[in-house]
C-alpha positions in Angstrom: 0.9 24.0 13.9 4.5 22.5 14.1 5.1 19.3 15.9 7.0 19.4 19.1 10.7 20.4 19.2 10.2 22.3 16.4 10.1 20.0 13.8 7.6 19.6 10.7 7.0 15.8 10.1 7.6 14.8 6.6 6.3 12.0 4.8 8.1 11.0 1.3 6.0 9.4 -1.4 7.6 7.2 -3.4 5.7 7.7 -6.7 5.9 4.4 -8.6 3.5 4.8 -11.8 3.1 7.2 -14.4 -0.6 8.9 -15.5 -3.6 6.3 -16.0 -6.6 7.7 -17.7 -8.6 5.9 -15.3 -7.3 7.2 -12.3 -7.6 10.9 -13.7 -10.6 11.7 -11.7 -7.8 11.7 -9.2 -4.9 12.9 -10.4 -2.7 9.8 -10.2 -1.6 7.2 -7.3 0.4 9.5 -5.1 -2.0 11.8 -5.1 -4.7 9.4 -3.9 -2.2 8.1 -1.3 -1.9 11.7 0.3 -5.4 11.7 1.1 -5.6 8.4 2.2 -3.2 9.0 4.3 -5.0 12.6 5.5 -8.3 10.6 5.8 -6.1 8.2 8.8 -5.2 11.0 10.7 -8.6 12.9 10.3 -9.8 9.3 11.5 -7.4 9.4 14.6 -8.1 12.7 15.2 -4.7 13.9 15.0 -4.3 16.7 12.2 -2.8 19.2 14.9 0.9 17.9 13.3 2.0 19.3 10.4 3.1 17.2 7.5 4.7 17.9 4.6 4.4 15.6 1.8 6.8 15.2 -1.0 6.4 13.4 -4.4 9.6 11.4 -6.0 9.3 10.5 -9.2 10.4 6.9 -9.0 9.7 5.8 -12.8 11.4 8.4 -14.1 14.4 7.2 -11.4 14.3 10.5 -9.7 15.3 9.3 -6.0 16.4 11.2 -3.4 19.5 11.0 -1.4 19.1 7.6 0.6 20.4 9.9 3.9 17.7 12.6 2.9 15.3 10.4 4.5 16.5 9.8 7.8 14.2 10.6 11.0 16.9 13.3 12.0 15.8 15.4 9.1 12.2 15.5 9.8 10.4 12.1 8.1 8.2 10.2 9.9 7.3 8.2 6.9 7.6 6.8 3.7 4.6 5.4 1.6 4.8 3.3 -1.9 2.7 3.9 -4.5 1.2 1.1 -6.2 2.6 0.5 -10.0 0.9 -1.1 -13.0 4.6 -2.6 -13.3 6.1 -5.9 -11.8 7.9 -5.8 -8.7 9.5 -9.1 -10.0 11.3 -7.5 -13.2 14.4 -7.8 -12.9 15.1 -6.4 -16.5 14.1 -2.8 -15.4 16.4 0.0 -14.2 14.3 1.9 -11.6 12.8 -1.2 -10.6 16.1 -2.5 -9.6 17.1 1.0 -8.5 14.3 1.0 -5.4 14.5 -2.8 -4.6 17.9 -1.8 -3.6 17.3 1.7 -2.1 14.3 0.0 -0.2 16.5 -2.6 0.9 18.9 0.0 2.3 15.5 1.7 4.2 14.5 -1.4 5.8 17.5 -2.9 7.0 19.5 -0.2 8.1 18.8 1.7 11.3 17.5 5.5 11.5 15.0 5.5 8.7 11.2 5.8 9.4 8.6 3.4 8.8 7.6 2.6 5.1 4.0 1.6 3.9 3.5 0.2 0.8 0.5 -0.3 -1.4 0.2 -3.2 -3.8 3.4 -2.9 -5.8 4.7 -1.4 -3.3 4.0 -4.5 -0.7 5.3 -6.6 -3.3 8.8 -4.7 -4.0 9.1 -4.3 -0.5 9.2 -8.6 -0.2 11.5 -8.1 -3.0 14.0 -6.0 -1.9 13.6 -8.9 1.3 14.3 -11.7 -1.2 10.8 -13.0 -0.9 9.6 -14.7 -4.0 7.0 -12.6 -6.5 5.3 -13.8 -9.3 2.5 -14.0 -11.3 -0.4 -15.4 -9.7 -1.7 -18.4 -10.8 -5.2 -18.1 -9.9 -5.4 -14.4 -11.8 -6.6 -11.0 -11.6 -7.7 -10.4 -8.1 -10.1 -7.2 -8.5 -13.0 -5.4 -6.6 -14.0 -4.8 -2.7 -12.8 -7.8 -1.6 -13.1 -9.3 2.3 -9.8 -10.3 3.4 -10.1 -12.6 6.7 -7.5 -11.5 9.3 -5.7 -14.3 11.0 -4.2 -14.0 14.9 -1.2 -10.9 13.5 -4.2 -9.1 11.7 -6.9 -9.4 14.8 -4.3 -8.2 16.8 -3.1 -5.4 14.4 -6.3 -4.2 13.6 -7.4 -4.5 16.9 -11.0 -2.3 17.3 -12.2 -4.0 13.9 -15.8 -5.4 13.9 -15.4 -9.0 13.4 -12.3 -11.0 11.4 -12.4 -9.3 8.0 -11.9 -6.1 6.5 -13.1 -4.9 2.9 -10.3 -3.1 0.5 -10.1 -2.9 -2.8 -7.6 -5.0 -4.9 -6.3 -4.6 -8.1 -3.7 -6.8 -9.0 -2.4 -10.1 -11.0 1.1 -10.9 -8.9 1.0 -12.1 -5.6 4.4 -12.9 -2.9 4.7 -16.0 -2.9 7.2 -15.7 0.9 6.9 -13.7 4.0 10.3 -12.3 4.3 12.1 -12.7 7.4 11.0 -10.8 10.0 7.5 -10.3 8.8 4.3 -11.5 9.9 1.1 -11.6 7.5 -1.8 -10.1 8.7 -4.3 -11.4 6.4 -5.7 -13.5 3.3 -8.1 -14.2 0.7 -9.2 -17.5 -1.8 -7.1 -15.8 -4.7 -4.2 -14.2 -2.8 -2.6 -16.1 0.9 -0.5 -12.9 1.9 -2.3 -9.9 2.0 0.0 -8.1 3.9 2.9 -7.8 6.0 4.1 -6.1 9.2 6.7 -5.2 11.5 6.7 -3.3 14.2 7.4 0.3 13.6 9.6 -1.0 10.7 6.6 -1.6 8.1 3.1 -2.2 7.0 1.4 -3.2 3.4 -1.4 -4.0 1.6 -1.6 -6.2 -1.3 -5.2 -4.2 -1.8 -5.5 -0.4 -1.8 -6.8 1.4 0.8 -6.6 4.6 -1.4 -9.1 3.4 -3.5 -12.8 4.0 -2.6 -15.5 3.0 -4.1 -16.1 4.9 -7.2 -12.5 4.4 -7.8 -12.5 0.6 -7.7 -15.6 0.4 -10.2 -13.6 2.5 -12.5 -10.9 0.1 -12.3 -13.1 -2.5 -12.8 -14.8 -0.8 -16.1 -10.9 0.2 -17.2 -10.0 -3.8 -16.7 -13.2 -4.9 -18.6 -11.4 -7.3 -21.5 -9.4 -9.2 -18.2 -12.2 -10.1 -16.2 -13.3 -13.4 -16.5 -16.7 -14.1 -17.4 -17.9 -16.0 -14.4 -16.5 -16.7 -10.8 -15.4 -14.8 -7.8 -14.2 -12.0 -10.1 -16.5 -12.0 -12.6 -17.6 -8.5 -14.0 -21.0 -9.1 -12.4 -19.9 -10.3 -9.2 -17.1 -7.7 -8.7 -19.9 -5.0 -9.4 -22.1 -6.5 -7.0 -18.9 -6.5 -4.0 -18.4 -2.7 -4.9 -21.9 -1.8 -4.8 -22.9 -3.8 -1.5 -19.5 -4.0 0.5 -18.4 -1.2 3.2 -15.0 -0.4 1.8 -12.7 -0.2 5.0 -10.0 2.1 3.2 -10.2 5.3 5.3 -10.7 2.3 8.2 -6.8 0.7 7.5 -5.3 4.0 6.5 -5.3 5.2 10.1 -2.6 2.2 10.7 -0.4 3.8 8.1 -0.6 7.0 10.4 -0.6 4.8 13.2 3.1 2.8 12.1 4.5 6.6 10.7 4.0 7.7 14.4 5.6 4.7 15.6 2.3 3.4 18.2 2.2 0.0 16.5 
């Protein structure tokens, strides 16, 4: 079925990684963010719409057209992979490439609404000129319970209590909020665990494509960097992923939520 007025909604995945044998059960990172993204509007109830999804190859520096984007041409979207890359390298070309093109998305009017997903919540503060780094406190890994402060109890408004489970997988953190931003959320290892602005943006430093089976691979593929006690400990992290309702599907139906511009 087509959406009203005739037109097909399109949603551009901004593919910012290359294959990882570990992900291969699922193709790679932009194909687990298409069905995260299915999963929210299954979740809402709202797969009447017709979406059309399409894949640019950011690693390799294919972009689009920066005016091939724009709502009047049919996108209600855009969604940023996560990376195994640093959103603070300044060194690389196609990371420099999108923190400028993202830049132009975000601060210029008639674009949609961009998620992005780990990397892409942290070149999204980037192209803001909000500080990233490595984190000091380390690999932040597993099903993790991220406690929502008075932006994320409001945001995620129907949620059962003040935290939500998502998997993380990252060792750089944003160390600002840009301007214009609110974070919804943090944790002991990681203060901002996301940012939004209405029906401009959302992210996640975790990832909400990752379910379960999918976060313990991470964790078996990440083996030699987990420490060998504490929060993130092999043990404990196993434990989290075994015992903890992941809330992916749960926050993915804000992604559809911000592309159809109700929050």
């Amino acid at each position: 079925m087509v959406e009203q007025h005739g037109v097909m909604s399109k949603i551009a995945i901004l593919y910012t990684d290359h294959q990882n044998d570990w992900v291969k059960p699922w193709k790679d990172f932009a194909e687990m963010g298409m069905k995260i993204i299915e999963q929210g509007r299954e979740l809402e109830n709202d797969t009447s719409v017709e979406v059309e999804y399409t894949v640019f190859d950011i690693y390799h520096s294919q972009f689009p057209p920066i005016e091939e984007l724009k709502t009047a041409n049919g996108y209600r979207g855009i969604y940023i992979t996560g990376s195994r890359y640093d959103a603070h390298d300044t060194a690389t070309t196609w990371v420099n490439e999108l923190r400028i093109f993202l830049r132009m998305l975000l601060t210029e009017d008639g674009y949609p609404p961009v998620a992005g997903i780990c990397f892409g919540h942290q070149i999204i503060a980037s192209a803001l000129n909000a500080k990233v780094c490595r984190n000091p406190l380390g690999l932040e890994i597993g099903v993790t319970p991220i406690t929502l402060n008075k932006v994320g109890l409001a945001l995620f408004s129907d949620v059962a209590g003040a935290t939500i489970n998502i998997s993380e997988l990252h060792q750089d953190v944003v160390e600002e909020t840009p301007e214009g931003y609110s974070n919804w959320g943090s944790t002991s290892v990681c203060e901002r665990q996301g940012f939004y602005r209405p029906q401009k943006a959302i992210s996640f430093q975790g990832h909400p494509e990752f379910h379960t089976e999918a976060s313990q691979r991470a964790l078996d593929a990440k083996l030699s960097s987990i420490p060998k006690s504490g929060l993130n400990s092999y043990d404990s992290v196993k434990t989290r992923n075994a015992t903890l309702k992941n809330d992916g599907p749960y926050v993915a139906r804000y992604i559809w939520k911000l592309f159809k511009r109700e929050i």
